[in-house]
TORKOL-4160 file (C-alpha; in steps of 0.2 Angstrom, whole numbers, padded with zeros to 4 digits, m for minus):
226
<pt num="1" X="0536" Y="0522" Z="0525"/>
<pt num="2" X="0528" Y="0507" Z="0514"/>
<pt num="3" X="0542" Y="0501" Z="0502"/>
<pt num="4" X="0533" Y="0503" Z="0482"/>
<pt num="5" X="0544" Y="0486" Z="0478"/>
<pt num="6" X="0531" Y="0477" Z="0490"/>
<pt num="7" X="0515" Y="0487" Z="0484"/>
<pt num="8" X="0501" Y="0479" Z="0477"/>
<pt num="9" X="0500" Y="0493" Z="0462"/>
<pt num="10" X="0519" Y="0487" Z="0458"/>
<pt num="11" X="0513" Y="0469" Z="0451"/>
<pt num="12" X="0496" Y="0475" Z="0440"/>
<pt num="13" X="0502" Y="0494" Z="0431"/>
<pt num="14" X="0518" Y="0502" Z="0424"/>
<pt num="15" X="0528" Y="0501" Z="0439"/>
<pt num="16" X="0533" Y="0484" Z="0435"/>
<pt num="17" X="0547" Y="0488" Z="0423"/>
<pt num="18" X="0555" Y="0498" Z="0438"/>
<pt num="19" X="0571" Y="0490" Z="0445"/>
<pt num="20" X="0575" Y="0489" Z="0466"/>
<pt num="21" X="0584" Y="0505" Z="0465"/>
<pt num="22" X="0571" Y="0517" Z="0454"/>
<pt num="23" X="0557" Y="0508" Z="0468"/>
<pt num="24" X="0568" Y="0513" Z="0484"/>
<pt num="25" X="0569" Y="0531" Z="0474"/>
<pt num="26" X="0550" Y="0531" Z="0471"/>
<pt num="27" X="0546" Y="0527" Z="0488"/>
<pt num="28" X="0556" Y="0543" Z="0495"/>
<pt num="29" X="0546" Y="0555" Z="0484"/>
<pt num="30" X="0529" Y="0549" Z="0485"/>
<pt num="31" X="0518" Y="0555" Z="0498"/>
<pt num="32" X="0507" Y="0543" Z="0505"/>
<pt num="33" X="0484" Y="0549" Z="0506"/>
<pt num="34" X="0467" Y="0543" Z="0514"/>
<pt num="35" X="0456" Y="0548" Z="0501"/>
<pt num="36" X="0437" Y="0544" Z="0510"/>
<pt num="37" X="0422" Y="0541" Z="0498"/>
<pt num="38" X="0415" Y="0554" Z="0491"/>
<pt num="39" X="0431" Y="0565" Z="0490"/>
<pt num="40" X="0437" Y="0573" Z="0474"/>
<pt num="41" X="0457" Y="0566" Z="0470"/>
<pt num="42" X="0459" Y="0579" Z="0455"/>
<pt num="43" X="0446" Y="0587" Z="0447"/>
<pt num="44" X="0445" Y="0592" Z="0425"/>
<pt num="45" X="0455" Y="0607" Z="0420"/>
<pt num="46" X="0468" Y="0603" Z="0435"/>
<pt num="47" X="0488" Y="0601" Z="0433"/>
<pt num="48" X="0491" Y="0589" Z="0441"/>
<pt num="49" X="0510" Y="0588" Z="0439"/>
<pt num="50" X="0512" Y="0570" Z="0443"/>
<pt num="51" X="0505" Y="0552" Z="0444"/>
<pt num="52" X="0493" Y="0542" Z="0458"/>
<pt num="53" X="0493" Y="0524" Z="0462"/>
<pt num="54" X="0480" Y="0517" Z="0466"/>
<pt num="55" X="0483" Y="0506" Z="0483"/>
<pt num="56" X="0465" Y="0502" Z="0488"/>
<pt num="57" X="0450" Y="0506" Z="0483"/>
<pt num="58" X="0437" Y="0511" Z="0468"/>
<pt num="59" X="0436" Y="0530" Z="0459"/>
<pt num="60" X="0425" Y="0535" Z="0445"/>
<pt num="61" X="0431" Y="0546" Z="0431"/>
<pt num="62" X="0419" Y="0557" Z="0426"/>
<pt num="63" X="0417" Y="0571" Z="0413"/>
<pt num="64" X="0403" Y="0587" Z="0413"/>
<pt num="65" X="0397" Y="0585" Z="0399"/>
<pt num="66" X="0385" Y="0602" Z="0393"/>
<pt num="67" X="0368" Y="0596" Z="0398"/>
<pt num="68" X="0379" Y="0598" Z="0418"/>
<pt num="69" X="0378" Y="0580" Z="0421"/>
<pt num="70" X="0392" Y="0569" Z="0426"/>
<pt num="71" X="0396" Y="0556" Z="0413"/>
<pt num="72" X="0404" Y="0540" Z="0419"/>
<pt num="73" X="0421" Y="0537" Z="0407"/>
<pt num="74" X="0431" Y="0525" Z="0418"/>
<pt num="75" X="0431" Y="0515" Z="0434"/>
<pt num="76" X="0446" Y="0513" Z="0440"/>
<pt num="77" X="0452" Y="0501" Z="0453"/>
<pt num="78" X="0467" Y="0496" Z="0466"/>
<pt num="79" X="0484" Y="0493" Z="0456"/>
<pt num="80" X="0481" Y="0506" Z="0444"/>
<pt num="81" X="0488" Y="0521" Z="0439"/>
<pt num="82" X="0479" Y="0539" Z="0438"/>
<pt num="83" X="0485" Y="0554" Z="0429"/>
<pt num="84" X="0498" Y="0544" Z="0414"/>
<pt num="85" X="0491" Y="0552" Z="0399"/>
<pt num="86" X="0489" Y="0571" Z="0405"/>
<pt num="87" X="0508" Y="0568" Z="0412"/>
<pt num="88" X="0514" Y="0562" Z="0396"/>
<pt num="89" X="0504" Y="0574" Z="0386"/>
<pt num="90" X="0508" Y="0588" Z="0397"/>
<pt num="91" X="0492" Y="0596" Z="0399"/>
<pt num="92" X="0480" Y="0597" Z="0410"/>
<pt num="93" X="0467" Y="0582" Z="0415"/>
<pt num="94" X="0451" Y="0581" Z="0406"/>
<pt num="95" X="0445" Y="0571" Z="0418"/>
<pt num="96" X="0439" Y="0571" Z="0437"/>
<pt num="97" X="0442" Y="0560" Z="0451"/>
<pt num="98" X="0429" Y="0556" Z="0463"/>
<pt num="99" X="0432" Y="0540" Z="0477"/>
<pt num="100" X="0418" Y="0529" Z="0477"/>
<pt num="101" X="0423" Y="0521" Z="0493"/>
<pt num="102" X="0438" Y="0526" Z="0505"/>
<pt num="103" X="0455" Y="0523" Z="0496"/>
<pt num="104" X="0473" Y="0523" Z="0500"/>
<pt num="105" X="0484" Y="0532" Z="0485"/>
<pt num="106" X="0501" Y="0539" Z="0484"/>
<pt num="107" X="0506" Y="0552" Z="0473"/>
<pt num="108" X="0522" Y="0551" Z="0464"/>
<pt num="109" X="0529" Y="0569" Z="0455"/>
<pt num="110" X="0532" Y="0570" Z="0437"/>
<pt num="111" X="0548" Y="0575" Z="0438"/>
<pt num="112" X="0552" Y="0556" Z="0447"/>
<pt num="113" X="0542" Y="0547" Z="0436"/>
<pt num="114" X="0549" Y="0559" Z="0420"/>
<pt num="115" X="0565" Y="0552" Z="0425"/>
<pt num="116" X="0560" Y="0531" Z="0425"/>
<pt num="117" X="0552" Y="0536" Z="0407"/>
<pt num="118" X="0569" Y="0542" Z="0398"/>
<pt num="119" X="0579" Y="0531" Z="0407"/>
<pt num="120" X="0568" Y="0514" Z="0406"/>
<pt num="121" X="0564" Y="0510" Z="0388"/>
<pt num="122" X="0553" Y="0494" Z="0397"/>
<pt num="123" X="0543" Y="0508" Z="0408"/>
<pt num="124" X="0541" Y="0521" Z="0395"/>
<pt num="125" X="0534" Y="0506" Z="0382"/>
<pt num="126" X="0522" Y="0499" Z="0398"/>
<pt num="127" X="0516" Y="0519" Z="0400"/>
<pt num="128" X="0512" Y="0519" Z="0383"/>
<pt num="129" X="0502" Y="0501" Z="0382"/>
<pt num="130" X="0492" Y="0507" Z="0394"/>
<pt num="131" X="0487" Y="0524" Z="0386"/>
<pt num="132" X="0481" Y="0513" Z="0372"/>
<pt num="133" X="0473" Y="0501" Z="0381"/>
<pt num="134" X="0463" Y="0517" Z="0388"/>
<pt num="135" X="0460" Y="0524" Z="0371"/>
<pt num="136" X="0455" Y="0508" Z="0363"/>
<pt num="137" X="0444" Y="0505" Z="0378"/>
<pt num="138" X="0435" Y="0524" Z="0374"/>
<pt num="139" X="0434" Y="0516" Z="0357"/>
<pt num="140" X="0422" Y="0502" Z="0361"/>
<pt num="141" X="0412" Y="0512" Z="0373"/>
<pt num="142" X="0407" Y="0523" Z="0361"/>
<pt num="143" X="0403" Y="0511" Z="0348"/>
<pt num="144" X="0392" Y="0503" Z="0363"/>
<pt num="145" X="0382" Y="0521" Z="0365"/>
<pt num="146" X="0380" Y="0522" Z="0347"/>
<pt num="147" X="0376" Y="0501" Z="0341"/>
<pt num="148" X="0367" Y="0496" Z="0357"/>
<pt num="149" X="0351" Y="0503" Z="0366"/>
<pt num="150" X="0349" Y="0508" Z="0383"/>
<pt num="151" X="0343" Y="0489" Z="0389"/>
<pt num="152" X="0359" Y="0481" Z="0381"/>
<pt num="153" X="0369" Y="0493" Z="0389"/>
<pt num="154" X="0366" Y="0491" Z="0406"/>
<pt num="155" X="0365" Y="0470" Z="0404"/>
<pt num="156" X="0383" Y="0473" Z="0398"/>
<pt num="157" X="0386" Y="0487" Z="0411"/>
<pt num="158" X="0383" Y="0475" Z="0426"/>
<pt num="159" X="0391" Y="0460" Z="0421"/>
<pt num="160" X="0407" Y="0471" Z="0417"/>
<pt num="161" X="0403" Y="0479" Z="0438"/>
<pt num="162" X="0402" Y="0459" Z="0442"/>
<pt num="163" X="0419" Y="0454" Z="0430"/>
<pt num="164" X="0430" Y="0467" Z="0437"/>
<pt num="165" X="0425" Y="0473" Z="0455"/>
<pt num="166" X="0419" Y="0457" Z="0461"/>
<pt num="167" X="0403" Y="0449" Z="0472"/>
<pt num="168" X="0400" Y="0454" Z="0492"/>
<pt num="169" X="0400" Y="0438" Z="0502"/>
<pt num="170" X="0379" Y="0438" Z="0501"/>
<pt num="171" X="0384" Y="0438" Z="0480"/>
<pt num="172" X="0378" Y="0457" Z="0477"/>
<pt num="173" X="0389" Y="0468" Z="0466"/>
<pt num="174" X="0404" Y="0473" Z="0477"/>
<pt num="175" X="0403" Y="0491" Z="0469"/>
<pt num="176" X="0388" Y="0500" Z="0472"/>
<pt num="177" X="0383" Y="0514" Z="0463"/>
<pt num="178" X="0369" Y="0525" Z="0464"/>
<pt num="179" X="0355" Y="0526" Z="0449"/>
<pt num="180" X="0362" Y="0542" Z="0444"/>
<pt num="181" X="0379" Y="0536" Z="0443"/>
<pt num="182" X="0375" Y="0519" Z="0435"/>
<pt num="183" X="0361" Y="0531" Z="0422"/>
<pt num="184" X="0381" Y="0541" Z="0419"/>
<pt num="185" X="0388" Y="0525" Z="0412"/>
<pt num="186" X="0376" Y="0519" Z="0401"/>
<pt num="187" X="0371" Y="0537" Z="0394"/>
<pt num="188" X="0354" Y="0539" Z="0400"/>
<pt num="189" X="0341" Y="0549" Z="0411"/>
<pt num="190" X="0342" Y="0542" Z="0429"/>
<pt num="191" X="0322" Y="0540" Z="0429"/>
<pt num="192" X="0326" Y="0527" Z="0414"/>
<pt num="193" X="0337" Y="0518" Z="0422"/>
<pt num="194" X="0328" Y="0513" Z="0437"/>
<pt num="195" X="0313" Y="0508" Z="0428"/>
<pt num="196" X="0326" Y="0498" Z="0417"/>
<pt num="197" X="0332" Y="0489" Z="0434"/>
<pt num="198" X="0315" Y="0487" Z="0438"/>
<pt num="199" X="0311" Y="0480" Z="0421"/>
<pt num="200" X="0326" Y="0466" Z="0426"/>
<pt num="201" X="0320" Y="0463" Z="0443"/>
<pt num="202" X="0304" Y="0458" Z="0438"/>
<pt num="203" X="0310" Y="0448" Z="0424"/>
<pt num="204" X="0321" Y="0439" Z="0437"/>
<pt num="205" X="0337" Y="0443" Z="0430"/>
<pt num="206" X="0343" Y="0453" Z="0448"/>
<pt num="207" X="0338" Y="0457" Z="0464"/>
<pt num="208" X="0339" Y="0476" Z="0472"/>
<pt num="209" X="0339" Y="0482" Z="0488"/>
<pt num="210" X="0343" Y="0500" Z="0488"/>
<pt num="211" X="0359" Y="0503" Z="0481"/>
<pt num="212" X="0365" Y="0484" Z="0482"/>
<pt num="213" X="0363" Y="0474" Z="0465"/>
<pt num="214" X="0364" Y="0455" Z="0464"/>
<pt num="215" X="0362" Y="0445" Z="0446"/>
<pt num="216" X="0350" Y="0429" Z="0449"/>
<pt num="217" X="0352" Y="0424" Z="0428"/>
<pt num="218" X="0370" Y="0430" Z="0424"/>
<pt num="219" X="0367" Y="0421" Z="0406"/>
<pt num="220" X="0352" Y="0430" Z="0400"/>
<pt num="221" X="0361" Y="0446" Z="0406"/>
<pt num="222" X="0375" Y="0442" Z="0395"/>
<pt num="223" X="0363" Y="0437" Z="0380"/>
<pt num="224" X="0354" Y="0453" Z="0381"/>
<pt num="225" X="0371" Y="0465" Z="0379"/>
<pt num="226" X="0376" Y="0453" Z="0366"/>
């Protein structure tokens, strides 16, 4: 069994507030998953009863929105926590969990982590930061989809993929996503973003080379969503 005092997640989310004893405790309730790419972890309208931590890996939070298309809300990667807000709220998740690449979670039941939340005034507050950093994230990216058109969108989309996932060794976008999933982040038609990409290739701003991305002129990306 991994000890949750040693685990990565520990250092980056909530879990941090927890003292030796509450992370022994943890770690003899939470079960341990492989989740390989592709694999739903929860889907929307699921109760979930519980919390995941993110031990390796990349998931996409997506919502169905009515024309049936997945929307992109949230990436979300290693050391972070799925599940807080539906947990605290105590309904249902509006969202649903797909891996984008093979990922190692654990799964910690409400009732344990219900328990660190009334008796750990520093855990309870950390829970709650994070739900508003999650809300006021929401915030900005709907005032991005409302103030910005589709081209400032995806400039900002792929510096943001470059920011917070990282570069390969050969300096592509560590995280690669497909058209249709980029087109459900920046709130268009998959056709318009490829010719978008295109658009950017040819003005020397990337590279492509099927799903991998790499940004040549990271400046003029960043004027552009600006």
């Amino acid at each position: 069994m991994s000890k949750c005092e040693q685990c990565i997640v520990r250092e980056f989310s909530s879990l941090k507030a927890l003292g030796k004893d509450e992370l022994i405790k943890m770690a003899q309730c939470k079960t341990s998953h492989t989740v390989k790419k592709g694999a739903v972890i929860f889907e929307e309208g699921e109760n979930v009863n519980g919390i995941y931590c993110i031990k390796d890996g990349i998931c996409k939070l997506t919502k169905l929105s009515s024309n049936g298309k997945d929307q992109i809300v949230k990436l979300v990667k290693k050391g972070e926590l799925l599940g807080q807000r539906s947990m605290i709220s105590d309904e249902p998740v509006n969202l649903t969990a797909v891996a984008l690449e093979d990922m190692e979670v654990c799964f910690i039941p409400k009732t344990e982590v219900m328990g660190f939340f009334n008796d750990n005034n520093k855990f309870s507050m950390n829970v709650m930061q994070t739900i508003c950093g999650d809300l006021k994230d929401a915030d900005d990216h709907m005032v991005s989809l409302a103030q910005k058109n589709v081209k400032e969108r995806l400039a900002e989309t792929l510096i943001y993929l470059e920011d917070t996932f990282g570069k390969n060794t050969d300096g592509s976008l560590h995280i690669q996503l497909s058209r249709e999933e980029l087109a459900g982040i920046i709130g268009t038609a998959t056709e318009s973003c490829i010719r978008l990409l295109s658009d950017f290739k040819k003005l020397g701003f990337i590279t492509l080379e099927s799903k991998k991305i790499t940004i040549l002129d990271r400046n003029k990306l960043k004027r552009l969503s600006e």
